[in-house]
C-alpha positions as MATLAB code, in Angstrom:
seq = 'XXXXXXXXXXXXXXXXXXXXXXXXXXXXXXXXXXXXXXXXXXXXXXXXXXXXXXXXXXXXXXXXXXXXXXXXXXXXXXXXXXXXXXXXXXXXXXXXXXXXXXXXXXXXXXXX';
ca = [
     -14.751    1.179   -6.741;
     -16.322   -1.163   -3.923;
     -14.321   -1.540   -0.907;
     -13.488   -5.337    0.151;
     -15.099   -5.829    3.714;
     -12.300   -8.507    4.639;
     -14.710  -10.122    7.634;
     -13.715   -6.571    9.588;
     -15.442   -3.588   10.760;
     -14.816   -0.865    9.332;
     -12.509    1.087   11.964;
     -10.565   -2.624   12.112;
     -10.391   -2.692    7.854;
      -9.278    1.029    7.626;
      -6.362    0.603   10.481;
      -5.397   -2.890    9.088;
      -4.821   -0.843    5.372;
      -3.190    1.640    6.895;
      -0.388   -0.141    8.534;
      -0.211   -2.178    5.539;
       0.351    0.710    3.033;
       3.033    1.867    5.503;
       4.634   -1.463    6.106;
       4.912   -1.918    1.971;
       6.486    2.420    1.637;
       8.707    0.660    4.537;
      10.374   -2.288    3.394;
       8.987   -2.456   -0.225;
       7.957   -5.300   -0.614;
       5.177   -7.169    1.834;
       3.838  -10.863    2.079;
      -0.070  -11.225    2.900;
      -3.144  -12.696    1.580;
      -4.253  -12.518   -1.929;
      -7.842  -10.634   -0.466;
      -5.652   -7.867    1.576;
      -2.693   -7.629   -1.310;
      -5.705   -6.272   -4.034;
      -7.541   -4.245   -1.388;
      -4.180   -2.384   -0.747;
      -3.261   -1.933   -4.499;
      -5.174    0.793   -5.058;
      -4.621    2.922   -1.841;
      -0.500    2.250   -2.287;
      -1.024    3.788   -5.619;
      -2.717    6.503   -4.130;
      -0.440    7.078   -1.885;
       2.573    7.148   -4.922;
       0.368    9.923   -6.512;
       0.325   11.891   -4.004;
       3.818   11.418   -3.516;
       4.318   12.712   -7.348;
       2.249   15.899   -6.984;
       4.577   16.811   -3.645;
       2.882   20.098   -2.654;
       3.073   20.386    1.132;
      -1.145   19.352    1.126;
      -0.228   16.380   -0.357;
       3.003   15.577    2.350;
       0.119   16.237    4.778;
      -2.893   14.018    3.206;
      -0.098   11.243    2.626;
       0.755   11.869    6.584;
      -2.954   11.980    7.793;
      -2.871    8.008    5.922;
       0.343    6.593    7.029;
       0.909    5.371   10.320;
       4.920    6.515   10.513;
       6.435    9.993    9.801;
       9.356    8.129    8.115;
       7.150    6.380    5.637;
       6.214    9.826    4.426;
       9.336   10.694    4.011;
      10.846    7.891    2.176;
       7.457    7.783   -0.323;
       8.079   11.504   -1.234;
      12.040   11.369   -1.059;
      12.719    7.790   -2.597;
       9.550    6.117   -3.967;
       7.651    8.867   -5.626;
      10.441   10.170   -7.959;
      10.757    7.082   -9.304;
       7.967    6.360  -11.022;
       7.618   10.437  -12.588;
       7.287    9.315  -15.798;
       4.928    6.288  -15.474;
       1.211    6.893  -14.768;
      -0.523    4.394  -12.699;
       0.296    0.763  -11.953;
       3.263    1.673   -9.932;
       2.574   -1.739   -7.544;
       2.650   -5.575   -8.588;
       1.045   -9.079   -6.917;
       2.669  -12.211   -6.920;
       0.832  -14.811   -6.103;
       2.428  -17.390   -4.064;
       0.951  -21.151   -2.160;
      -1.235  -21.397   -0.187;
      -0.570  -20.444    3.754;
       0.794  -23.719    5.206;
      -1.723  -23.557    8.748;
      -4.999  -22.596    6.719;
      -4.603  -22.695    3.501;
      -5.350  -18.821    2.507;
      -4.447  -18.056   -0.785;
      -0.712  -15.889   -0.685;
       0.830  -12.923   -2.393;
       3.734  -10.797   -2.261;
       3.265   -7.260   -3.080;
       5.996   -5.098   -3.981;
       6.918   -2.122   -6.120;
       7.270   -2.590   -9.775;
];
């Protein structure tokens, strides 16, 4: 699969995902553009599989990617068991208006 550049180096584009990812195992459920919602999609999925597996390499690949110990914790205590029996898909986009100063195209990403 081809990474999205998002106008960003690729240091900036990797730390931007990350805190994203964290920020949605967080609170759930995260507002952003349409661009950053489907470049995170796949990683948060990732991140949910590794989650399932829960073998202490995974717990530490999952905490090498997100930024906050208590993300980890709530993805392999919370998130992960929830979706045992389902495989793949385990995140949805909404897409909402466009952003009121510029006009970017919006989503809402959030757990289904």
């Amino acid at each position: 699969m081809r990474m999205r550049k998002l106008g960003r180096t690729a240091s900036h584009r990797r730390a931007l995902l990350r805190n994203q990812v964290t920020s949605l195992v967080l609170h759930g459920r995260i507002e952003t553009t349409e661009a950053k919602a489907k470049a995170i999609k796949p990683l948060a999925d990732k991140m949910v599989t590794l989650g399932k597996r829960g073998d202490l390499h995974a717990r530490r690949q999952a905490a090498a990617f997100l930024i906050q110990p208590e993300a980890v914790k709530r993805l392999f205590d919370e998130i992960a068991p929830k979706y045992e029996d389902r495989n793949g898909g385990y995140t949805r986009i909404i897409k909402t208006g466009p952003r009121r100063g510029d006009a970017a195209p919006m989503a809402i990403i959030e757990w289904v």
